[in-house]
Biopython code that builds the backbone (N, CA, C, O; Angstrom):
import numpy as np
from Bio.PDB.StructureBuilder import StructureBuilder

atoms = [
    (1, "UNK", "N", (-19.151, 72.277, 253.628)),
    (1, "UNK", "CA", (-19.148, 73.316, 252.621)),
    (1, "UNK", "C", (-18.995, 74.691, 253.262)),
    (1, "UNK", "O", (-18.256, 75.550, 252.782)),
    (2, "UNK", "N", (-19.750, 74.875, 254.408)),
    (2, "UNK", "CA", (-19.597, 76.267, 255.132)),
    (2, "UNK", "C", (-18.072, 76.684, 255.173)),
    (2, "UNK", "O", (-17.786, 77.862, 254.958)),
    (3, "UNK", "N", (-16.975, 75.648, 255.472)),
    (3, "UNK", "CA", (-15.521, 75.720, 256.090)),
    (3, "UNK", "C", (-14.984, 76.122, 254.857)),
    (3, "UNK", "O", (-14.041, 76.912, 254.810)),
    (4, "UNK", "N", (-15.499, 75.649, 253.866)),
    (4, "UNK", "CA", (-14.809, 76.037, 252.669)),
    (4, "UNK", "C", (-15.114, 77.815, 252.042)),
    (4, "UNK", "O", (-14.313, 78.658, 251.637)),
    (5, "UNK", "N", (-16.845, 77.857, 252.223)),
    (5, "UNK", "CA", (-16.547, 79.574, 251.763)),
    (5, "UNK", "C", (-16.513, 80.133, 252.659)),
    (5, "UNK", "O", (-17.137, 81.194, 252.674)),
    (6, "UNK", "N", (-15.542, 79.582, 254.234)),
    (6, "UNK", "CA", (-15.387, 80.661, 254.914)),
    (6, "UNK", "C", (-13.849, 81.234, 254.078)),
    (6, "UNK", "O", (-13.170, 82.207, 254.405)),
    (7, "UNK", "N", (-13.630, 80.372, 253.045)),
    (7, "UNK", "CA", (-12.056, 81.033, 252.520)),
    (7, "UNK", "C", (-12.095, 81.841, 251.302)),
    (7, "UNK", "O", (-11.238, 81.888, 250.419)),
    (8, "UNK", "N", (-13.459, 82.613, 251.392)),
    (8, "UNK", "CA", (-13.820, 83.625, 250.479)),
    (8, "UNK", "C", (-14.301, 84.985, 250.853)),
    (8, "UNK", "O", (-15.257, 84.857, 251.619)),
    (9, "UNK", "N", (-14.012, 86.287, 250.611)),
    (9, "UNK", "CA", (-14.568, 87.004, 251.213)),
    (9, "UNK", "C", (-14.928, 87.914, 249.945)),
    (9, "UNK", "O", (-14.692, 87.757, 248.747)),
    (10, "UNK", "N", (-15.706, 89.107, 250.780)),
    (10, "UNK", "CA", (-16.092, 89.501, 249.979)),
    (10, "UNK", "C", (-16.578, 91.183, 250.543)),
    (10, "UNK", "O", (-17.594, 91.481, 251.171)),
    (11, "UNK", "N", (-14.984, 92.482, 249.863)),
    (11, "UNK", "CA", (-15.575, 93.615, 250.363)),
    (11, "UNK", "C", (-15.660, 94.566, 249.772)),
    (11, "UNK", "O", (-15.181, 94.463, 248.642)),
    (12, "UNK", "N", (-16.009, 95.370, 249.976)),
    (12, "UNK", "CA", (-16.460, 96.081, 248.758)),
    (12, "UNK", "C", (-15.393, 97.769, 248.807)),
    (12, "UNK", "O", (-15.572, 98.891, 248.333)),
    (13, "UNK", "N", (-14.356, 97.158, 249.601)),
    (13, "UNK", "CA", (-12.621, 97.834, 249.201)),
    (13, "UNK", "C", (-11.689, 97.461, 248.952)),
    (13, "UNK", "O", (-10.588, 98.009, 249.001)),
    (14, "UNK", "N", (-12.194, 95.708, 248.408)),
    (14, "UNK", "CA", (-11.070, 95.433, 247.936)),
    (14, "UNK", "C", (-11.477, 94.571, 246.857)),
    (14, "UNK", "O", (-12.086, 93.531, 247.106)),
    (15, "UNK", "N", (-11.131, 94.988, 245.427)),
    (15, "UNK", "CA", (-11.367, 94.473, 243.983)),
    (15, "UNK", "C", (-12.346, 94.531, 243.912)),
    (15, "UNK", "O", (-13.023, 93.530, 243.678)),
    (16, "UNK", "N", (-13.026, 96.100, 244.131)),
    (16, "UNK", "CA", (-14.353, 96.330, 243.955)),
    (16, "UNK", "C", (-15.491, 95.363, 244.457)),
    (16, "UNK", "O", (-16.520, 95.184, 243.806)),
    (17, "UNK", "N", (-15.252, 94.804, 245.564)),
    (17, "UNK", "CA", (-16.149, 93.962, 246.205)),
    (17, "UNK", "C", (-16.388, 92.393, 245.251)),
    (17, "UNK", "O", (-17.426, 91.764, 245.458)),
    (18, "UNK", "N", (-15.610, 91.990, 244.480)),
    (18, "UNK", "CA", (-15.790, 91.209, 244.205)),
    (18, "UNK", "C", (-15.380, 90.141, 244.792)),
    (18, "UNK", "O", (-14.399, 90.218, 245.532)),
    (19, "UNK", "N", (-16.105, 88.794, 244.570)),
    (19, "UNK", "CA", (-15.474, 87.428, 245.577)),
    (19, "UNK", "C", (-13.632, 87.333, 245.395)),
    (19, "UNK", "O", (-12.906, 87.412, 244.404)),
    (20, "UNK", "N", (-13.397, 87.164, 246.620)),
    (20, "UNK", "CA", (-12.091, 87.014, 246.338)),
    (20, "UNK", "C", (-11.540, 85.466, 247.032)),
    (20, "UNK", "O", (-12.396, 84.856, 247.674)),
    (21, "UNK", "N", (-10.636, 85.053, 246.957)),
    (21, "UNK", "CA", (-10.209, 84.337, 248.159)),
    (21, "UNK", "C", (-9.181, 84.933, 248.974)),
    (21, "UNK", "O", (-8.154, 85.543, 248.678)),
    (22, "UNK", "N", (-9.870, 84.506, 250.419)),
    (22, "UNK", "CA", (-9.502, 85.153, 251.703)),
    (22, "UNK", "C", (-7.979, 85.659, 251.765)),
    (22, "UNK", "O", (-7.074, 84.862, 251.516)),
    (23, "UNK", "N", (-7.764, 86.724, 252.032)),
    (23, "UNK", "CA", (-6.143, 87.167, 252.376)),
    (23, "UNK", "C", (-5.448, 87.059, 250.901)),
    (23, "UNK", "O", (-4.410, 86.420, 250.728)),
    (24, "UNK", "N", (-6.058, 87.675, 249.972)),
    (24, "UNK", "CA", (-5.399, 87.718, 248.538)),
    (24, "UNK", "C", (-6.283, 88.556, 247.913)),
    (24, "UNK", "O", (-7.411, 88.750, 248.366)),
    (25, "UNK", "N", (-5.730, 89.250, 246.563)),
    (25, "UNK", "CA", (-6.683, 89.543, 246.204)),
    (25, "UNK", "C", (-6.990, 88.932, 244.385)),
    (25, "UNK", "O", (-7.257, 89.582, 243.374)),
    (26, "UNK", "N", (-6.805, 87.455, 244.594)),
    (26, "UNK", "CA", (-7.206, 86.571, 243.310)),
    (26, "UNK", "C", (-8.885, 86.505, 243.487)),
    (26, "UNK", "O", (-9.379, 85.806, 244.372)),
    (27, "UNK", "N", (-9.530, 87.124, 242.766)),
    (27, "UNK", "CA", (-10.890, 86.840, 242.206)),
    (27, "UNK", "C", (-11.191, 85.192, 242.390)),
    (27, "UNK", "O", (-10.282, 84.402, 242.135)),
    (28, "UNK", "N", (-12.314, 84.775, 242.779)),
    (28, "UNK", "CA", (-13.021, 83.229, 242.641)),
    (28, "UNK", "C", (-12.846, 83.342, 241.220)),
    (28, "UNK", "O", (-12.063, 82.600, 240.628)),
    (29, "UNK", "N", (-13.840, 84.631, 240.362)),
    (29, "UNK", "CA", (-13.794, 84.182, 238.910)),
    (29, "UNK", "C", (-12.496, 84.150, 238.133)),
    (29, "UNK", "O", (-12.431, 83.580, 237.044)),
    (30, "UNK", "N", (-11.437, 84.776, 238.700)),
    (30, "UNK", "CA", (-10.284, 84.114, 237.802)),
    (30, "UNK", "C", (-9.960, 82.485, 238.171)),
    (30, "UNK", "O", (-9.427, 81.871, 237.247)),
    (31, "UNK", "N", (-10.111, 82.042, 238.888)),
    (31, "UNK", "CA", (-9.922, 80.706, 239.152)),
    (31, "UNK", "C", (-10.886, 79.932, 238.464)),
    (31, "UNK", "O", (-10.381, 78.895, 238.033)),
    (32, "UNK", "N", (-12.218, 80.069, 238.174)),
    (32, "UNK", "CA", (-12.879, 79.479, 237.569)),
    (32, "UNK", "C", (-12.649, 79.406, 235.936)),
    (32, "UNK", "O", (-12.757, 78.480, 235.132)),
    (33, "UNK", "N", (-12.367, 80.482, 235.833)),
    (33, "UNK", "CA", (-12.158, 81.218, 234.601)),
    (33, "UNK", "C", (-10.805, 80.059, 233.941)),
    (33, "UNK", "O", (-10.951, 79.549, 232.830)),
    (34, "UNK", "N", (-9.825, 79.837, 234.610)),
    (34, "UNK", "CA", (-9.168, 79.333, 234.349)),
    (34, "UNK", "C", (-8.771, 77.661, 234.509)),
    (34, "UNK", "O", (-7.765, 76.993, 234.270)),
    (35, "UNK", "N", (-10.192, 77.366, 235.069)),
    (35, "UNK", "CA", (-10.324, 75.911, 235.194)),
    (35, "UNK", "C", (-11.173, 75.700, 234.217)),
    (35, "UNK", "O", (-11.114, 74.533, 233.829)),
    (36, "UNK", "N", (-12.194, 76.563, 233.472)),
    (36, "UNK", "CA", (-12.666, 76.223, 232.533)),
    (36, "UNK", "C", (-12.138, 76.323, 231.284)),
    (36, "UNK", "O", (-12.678, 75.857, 230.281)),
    (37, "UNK", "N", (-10.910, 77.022, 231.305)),
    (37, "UNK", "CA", (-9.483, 77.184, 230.316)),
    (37, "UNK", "C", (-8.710, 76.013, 230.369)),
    (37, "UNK", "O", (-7.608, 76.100, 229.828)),
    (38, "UNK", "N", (-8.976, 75.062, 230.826)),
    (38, "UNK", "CA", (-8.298, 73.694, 230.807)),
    (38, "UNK", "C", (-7.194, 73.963, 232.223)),
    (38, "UNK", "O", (-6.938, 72.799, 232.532)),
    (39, "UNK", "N", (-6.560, 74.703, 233.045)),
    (39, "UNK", "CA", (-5.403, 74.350, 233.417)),
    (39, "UNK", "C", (-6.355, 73.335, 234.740)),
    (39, "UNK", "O", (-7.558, 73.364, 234.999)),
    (40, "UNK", "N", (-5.075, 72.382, 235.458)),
    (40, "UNK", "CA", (-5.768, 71.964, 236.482)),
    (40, "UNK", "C", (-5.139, 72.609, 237.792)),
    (40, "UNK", "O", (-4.301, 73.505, 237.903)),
    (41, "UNK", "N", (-6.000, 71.659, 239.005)),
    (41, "UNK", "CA", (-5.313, 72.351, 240.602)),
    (41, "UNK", "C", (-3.798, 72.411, 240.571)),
    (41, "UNK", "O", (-3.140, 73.109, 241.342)),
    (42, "UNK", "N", (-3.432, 71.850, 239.894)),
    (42, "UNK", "CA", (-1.617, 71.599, 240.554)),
    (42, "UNK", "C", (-1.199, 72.907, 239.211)),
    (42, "UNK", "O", (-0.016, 73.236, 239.303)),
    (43, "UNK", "N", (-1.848, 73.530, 238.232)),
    (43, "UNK", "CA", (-1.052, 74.282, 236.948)),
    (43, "UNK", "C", (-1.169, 75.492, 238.163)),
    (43, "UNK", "O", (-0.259, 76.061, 238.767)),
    (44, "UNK", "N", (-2.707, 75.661, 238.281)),
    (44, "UNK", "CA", (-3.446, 76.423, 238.903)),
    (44, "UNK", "C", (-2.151, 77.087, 240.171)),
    (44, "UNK", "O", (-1.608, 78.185, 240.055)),
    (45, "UNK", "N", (-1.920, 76.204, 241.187)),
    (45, "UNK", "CA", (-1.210, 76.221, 242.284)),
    (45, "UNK", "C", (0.093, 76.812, 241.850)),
    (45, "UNK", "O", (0.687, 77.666, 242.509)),
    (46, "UNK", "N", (0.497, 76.338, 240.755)),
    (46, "UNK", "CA", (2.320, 76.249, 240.581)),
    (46, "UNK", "C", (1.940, 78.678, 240.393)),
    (46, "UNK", "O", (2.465, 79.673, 240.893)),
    (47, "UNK", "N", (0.772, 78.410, 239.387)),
    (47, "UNK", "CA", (0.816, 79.997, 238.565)),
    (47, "UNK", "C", (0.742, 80.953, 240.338)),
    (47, "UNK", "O", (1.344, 81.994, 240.599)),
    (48, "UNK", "N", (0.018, 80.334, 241.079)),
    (48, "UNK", "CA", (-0.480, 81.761, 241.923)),
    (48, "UNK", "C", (-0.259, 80.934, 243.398)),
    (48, "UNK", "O", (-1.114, 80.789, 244.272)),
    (49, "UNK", "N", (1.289, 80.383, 243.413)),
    (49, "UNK", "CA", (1.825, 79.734, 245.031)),
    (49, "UNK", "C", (1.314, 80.263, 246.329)),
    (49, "UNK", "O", (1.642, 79.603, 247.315)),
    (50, "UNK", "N", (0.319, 81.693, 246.602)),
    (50, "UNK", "CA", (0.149, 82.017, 247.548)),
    (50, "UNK", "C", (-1.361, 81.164, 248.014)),
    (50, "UNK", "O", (-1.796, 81.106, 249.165)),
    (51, "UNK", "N", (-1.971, 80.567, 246.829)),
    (51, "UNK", "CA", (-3.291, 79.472, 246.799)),
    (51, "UNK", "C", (-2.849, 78.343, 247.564)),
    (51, "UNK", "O", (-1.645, 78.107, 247.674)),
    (52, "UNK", "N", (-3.942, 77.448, 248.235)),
    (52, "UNK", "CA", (-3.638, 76.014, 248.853)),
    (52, "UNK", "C", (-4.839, 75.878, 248.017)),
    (52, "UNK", "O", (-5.503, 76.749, 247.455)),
    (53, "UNK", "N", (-5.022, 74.174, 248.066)),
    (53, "UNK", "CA", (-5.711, 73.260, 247.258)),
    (53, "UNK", "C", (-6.967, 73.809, 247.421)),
    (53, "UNK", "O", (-7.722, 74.225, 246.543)),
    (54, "UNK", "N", (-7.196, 73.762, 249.115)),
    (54, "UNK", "CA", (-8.931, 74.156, 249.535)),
    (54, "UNK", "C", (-9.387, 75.796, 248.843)),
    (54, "UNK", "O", (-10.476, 76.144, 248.387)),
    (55, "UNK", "N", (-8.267, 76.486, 248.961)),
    (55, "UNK", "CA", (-8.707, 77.497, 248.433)),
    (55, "UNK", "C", (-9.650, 77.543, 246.529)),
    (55, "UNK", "O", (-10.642, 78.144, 246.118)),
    (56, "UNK", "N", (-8.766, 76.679, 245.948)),
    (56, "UNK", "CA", (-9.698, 76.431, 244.582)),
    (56, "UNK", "C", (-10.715, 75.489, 244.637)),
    (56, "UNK", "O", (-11.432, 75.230, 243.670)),
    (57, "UNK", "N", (-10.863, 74.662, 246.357)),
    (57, "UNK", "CA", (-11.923, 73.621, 246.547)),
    (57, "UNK", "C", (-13.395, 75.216, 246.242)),
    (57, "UNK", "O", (-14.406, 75.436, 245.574)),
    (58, "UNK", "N", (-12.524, 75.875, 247.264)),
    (58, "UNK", "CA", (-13.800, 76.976, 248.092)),
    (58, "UNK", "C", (-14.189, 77.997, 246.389)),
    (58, "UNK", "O", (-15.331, 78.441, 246.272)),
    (59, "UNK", "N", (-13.516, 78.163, 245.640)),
    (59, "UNK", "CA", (-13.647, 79.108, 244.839)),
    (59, "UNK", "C", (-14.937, 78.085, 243.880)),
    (59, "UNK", "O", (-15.897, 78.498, 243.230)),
    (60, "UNK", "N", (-14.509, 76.768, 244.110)),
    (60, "UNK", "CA", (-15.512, 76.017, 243.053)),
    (60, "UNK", "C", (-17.261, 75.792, 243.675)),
    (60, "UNK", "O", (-18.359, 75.711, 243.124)),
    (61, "UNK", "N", (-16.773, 75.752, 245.097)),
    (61, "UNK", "CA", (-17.777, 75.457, 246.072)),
    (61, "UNK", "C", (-18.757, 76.947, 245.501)),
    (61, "UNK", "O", (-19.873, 76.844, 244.991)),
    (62, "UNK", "N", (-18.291, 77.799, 245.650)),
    (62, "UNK", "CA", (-18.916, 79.377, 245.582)),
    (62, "UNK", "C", (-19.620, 79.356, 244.549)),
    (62, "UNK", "O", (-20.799, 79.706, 244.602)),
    (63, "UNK", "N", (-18.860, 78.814, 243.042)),
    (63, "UNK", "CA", (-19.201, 78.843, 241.840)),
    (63, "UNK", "C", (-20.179, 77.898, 241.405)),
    (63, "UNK", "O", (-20.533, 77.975, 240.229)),
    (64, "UNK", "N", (-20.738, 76.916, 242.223)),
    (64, "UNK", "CA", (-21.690, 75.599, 242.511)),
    (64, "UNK", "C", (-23.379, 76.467, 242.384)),
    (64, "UNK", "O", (-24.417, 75.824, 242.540)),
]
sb = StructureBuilder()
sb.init_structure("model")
sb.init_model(0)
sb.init_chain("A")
sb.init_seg("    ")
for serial, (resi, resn, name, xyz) in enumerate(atoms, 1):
    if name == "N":
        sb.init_residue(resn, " ", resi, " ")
    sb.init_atom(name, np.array(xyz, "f"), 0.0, 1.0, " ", f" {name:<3s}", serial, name[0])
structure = sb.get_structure()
């Protein structure tokens, strides 16, 4: 689990310090936000191609 939110950061100059995933600046909570909107990993992936799988592993891990 550690390996996974190492792919989250979190600063407070970029998107107002909110969780982001690493080297982007997509919010954890839009990803959640939108898994609880029904889409899945692969809708998820196709909308925001700069994501890999682990990255919405780590955003869920965070949101745990």
């Amino acid at each position: 689990m550690n390996l996974l939110l190492q792919r989250i950061s979190i600063d407070p100059d970029v998107c107002f310090g909110k969780p982001c995933i690493r080297g982007t600046r997509i919010w954890v909570s839009l990803v959640l936000d939108l898994m609880a909107g029904g889409m899945s990993t692969q809708e998820i992936l196709a909308e925001y191609p700069r994501l890999k799988e682990e990255d919405i592993r780590a955003a869920i891990a965070y949101g745990a």
